[in-house]
C-alpha positions in Angstrom: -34.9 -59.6 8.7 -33.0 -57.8 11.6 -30.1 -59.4 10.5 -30.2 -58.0 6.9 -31.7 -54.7 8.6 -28.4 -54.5 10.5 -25.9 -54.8 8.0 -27.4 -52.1 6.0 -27.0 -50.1 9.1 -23.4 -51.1 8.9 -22.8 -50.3 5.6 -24.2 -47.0 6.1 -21.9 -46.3 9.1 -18.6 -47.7 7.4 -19.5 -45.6 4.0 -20.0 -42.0 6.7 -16.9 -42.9 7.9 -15.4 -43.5 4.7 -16.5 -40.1 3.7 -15.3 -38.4 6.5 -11.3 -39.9 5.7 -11.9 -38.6 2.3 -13.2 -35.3 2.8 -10.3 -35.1 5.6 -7.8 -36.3 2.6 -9.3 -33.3 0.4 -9.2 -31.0 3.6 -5.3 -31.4 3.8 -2.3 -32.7 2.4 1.5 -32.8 3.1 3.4 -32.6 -0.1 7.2 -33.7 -1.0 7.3 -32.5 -3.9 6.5 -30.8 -7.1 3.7 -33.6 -8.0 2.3 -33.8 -5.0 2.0 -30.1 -4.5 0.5 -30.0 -8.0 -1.9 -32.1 -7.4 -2.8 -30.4 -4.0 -3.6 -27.6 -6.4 -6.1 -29.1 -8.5 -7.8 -30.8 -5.7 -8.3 -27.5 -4.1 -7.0 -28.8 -0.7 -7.8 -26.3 2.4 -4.7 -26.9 4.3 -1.2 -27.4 1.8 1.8 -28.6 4.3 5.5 -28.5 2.6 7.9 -31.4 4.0 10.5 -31.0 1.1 12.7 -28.5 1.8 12.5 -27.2 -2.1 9.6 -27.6 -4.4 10.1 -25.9 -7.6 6.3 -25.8 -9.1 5.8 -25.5 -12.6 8.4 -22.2 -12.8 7.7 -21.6 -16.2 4.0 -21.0 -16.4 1.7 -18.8 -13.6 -0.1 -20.9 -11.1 -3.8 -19.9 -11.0 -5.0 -20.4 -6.7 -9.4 -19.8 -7.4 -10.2 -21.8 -3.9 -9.4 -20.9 -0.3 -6.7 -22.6 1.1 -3.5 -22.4 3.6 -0.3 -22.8 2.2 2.2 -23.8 4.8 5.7 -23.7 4.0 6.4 -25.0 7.0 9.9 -23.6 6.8 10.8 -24.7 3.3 11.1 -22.8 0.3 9.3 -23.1 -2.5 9.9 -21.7 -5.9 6.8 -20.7 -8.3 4.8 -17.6 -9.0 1.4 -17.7 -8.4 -2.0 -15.8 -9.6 -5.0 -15.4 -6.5 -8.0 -14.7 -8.4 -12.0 -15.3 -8.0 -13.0 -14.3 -4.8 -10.1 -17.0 -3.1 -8.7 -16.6 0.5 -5.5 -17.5 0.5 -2.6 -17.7 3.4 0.3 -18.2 2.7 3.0 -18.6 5.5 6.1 -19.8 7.8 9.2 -20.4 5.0 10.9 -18.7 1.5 9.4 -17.7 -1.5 11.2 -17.1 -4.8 10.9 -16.9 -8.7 12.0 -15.4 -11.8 8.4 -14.6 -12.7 7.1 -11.5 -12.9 5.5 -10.6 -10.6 5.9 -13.4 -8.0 1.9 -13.2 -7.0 -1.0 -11.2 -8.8 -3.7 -10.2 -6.8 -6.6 -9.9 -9.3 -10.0 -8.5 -7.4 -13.4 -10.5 -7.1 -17.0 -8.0 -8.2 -18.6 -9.8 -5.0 -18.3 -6.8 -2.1 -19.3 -9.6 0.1 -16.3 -12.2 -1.1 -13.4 -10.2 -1.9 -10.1 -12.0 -2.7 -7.6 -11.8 -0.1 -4.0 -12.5 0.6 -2.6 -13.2 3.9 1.4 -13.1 4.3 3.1 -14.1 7.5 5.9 -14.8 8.4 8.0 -15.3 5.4 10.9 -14.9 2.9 10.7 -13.3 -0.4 12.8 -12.8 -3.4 11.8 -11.9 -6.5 12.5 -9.9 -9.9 9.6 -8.0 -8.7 6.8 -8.8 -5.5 3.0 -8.9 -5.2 1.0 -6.7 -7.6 -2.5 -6.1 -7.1 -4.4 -5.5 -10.2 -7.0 -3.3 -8.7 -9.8 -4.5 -11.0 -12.6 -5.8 -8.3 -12.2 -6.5 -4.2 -9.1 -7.3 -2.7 -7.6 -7.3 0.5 -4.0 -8.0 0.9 -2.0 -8.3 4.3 1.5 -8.5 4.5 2.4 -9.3 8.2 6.4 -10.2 9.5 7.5 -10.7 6.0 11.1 -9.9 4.5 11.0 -9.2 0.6 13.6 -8.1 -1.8 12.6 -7.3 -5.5 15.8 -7.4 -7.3 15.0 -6.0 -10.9 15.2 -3.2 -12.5 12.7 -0.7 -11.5 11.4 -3.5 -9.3 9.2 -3.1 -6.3 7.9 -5.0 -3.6 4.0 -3.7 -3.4 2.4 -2.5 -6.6 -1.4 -1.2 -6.8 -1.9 -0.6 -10.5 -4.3 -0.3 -13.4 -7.5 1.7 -12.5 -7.4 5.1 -10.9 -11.0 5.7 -10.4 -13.9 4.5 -9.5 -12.4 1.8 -7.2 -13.3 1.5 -3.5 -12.4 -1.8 -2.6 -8.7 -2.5 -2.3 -7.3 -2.1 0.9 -3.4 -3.4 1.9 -2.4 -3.9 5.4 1.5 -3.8 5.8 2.4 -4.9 9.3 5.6 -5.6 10.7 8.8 -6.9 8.5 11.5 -5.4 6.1 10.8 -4.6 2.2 13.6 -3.6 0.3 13.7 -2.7 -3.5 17.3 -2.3 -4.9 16.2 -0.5 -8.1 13.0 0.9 -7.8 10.2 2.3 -5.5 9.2 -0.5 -2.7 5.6 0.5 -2.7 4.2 2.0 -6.0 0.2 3.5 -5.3 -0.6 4.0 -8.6 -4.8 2.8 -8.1 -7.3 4.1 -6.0 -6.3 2.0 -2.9 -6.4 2.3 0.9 -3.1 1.5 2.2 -1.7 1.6 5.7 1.8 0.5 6.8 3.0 0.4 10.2 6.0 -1.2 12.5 7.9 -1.7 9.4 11.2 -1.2 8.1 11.0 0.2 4.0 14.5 0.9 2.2 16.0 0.9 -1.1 17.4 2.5 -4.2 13.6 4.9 -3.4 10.5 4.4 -1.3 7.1 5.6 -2.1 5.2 6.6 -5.1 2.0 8.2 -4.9 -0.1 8.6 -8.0 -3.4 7.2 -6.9 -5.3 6.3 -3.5 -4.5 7.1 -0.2 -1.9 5.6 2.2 -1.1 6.4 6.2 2.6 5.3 7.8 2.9 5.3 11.5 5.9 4.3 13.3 8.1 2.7 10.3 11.4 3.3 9.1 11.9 4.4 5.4 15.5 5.1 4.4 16.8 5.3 0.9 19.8 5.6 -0.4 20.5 4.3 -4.7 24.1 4.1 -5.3 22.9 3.2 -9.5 24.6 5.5 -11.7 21.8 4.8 -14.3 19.8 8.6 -14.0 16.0 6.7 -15.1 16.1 5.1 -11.3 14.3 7.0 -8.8 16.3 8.4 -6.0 13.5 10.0 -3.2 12.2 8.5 -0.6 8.6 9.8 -1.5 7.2 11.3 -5.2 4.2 12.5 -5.2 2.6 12.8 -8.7 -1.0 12.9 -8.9 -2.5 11.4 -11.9 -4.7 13.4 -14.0 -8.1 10.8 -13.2 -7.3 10.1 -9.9 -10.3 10.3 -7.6 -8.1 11.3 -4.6 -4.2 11.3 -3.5 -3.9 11.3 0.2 -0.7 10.7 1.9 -0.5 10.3 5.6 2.9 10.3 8.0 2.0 10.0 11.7 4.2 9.6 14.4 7.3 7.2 15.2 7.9 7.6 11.5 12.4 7.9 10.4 12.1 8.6 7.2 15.8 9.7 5.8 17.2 9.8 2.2 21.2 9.8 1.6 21.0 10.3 -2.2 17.8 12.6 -3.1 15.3 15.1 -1.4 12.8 13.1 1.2 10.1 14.6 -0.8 9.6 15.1 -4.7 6.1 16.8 -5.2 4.7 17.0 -8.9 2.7 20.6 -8.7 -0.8 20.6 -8.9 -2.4 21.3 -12.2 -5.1 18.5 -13.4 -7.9 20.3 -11.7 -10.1 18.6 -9.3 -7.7 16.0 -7.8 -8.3 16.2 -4.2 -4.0 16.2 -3.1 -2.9 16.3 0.2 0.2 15.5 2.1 -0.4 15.5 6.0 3.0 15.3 8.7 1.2 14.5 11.7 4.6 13.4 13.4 7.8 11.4 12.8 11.5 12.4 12.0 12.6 13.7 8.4 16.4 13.8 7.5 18.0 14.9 3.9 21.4 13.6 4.3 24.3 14.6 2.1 23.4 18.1 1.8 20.5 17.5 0.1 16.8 19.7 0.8 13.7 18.0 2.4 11.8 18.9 -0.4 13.4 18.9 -4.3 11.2 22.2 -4.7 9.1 24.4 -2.9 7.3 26.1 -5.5 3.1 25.4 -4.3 3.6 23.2 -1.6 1.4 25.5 0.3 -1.6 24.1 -1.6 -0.4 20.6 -0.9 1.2 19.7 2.2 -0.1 20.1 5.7 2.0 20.2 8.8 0.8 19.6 12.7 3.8 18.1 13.7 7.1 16.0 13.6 10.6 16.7 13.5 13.3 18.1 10.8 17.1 18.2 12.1 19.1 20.1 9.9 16.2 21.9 8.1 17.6 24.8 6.1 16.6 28.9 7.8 15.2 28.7 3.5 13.0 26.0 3.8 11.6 26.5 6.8 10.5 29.8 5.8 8.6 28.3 3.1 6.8 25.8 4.8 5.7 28.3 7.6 2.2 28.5 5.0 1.9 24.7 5.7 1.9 25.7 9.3 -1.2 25.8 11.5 -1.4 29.3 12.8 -0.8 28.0 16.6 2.9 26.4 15.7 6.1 27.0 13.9 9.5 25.1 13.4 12.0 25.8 15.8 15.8 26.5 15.2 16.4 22.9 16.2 13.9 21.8 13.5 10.9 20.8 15.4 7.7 21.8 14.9 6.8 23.5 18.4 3.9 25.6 19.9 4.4 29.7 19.2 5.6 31.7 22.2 3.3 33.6 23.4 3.7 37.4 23.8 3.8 38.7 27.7 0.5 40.3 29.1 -1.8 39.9 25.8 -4.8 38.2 26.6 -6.4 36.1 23.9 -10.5 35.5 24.0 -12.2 32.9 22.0 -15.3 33.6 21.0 -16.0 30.1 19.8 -15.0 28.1 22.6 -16.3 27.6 25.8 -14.1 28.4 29.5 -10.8 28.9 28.0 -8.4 29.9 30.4 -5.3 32.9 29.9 -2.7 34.5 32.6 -3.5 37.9 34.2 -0.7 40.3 32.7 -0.1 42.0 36.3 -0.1 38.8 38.3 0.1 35.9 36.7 -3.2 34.2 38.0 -5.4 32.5 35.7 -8.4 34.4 33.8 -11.6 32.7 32.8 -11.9 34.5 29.4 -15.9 34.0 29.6 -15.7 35.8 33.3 -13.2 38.9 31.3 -16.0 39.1 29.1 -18.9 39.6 31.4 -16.8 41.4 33.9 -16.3 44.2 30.9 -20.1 43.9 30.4 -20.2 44.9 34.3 -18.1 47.8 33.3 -19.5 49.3 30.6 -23.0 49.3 32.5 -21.7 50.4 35.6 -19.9 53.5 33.4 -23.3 54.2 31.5 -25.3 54.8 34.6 -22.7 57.3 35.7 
């Protein structure tokens, strides 16, 4: 009775450990090739290890990722275009990347605020006709961190936020570190309501940033474009801004250790404002602007008053014209100097400024020099006035 009792203990035992080395087997797998790493696929493994050093994978149709996993390249390349849809958490990582799809991965958003679908990058090699598009139909978050990319086609680009316009809250794309480069096209295209940021990058091309939809911030990245086509339909500055006519908002960012330069366009193309309600707003917080090849900062000035908004940052070269026109975007505290920064106004000798609005603000005696508490001027001319009444 023990006996029998103690072999079905056994059997127990041997069958958990049995189900451990298959639920390990579904957890990861190293694939050699194209069959294995299809079949990695439909077994929804959690961890996907390359050891060929070139797995084509089923280039002719879209490969559909609905499960969470990590795909290590491991520093192979692997040739495919993928779809991450449903909700899925996805990774992919550490080797090259290519197809003649279009795009090479679609981002397509979950309706669970709780499980969004998200895209990690890191760490890798990209070339493509065009790069990641994110469909902007449902939560998504998409991180691009160390990667190079190169979108190739015609009007390609490297970061696309399409479809919807309004109404969308939940897309937000996190570019940190790396080098995008579109030779024919824009490298980031915002046309859906999208919260972008982009910082310690490098962003170059034939153009650089369109803005139709959403809201982006740049901080310490260098954009610089420069299209040598001779085909006039490809974009040539290295930001448009165009509003779309539905857009909920189109906020555009540039903070400091920004170089943005253009050799073959103005920096900045704006679209004047006339759908209405848009909320539109360009804000140069800091960074470095340079039209090169004689070219202006802006293609036209007409209304950029009622768009852009300027607080700091620097603009060698900057034409005595155009710096007179952007003096409305000015904050009433600073100006651009000759040398094309934007610099505190001098202020005129012996004037004493009081701010009725804010508390123990300091100015200079005109006579000596000293520092004046503007709250003590004003009670000492209280004093005054008294002392003159009672006379």
């Amino acid at each position: 009775m023990r006996s029998g009792k103690m072999c079905g203990l056994l059997m127990k035992a041997f069958l958990a450990v049995l189900m451990l080395f298959v639920t390990a087997a579904a957890m990861e797998m190293e694939v050699y090739d194209e069959d294995d790493l299809a079949y990695a696929i439909d077994e929804k493994c959690k961890n996907i290890i390359l050891k060929g050093e070139y797995i084509p994978l089923d280039f002719l149709d879209q490969v559909v990722i609905d499960f969470d996993t990590v795909l290590n390249l491991n520093g192979n390349k692997l040739f495919s275009y993928l779809q991450i849809t449903n909700g899925a958490q996805v990774t992919i990582k550490n080797g090259g990347f290519t197809a003649a799809g279009d795009p090479i991965i679609e981002v397509c958003g979950s309706d669970d605020e709780e499980r969004p679908t998200v895209l990690i990058l890191e760490n890798l090699k990209i070339e493509a006709s065009r790069g990641i598009q994110i469909n902007n139909d449902g939560y998504t978050r998409v991180e691009v961190n160390n990667t190079e990319m190169q979108a190739l086609s015609y009007h390609g680009w490297c970061l696309q936020i399409s479809n919807a316009v309004e109404g969308n809250a939940g897309v937000d794309i996190l570019v940190d570190g790396g080098d995008l480069f579109s030779a024919q096209g824009y490298v980031i295209e915002c046309n859906g309501d999208a919260e972008v940021s982009i910082k310690n990058a490098k962003l170059g091309g034939a153009a650089g940033i369109l803005m139709q939809a959403g809201s982006l911030t740049m901080e310490n990245t260098a954009l610089v474009t420069e299209n040598n086509s001779t085909n006039p339909s490809i974009p040539t500055n290295a930001i448009a801004f165009t509003p779309a006519a539905n857009a909920a908002h189109v906020i555009l960012t540039l903070g400091p250790g920004n170089q943005i330069s253009s050799k073959s366009g103005a920096i900045f193309h704006i679209v004047p404002m006339a759908q209405g309600s848009v909320t539109a707003q360009i804000a140069i917080t800091g960074g470095t602007f340079i039209a090169e090849n004689g070219h202006p900062l802006f293609s036209a000035l007409e209304r950029i008053e009622k768009v852009v908004e300027i607080s700091g940052g620097s603009f060698p070269g900057i034409s005595p014209e155009e710096s007179a026109a952007l003096a409305p975007c000015l904050s009433e505290s600073i100006t651009i100097d000759e040398d094309g920064n934007v610099a505190a106004k001098p202020q005129e000798p012996g004037v004493i400024v009081i701010h009725p609005n804010e508390e123990n603000q300091t100015q200079s005696n005109p006579g000596t020099g000293a520092p004046i508490n503007a709250i003590g001027q004003w009670l000492w001319s209280i004093v005054c006035w008294m002392h003159s009444q009672v006379r």
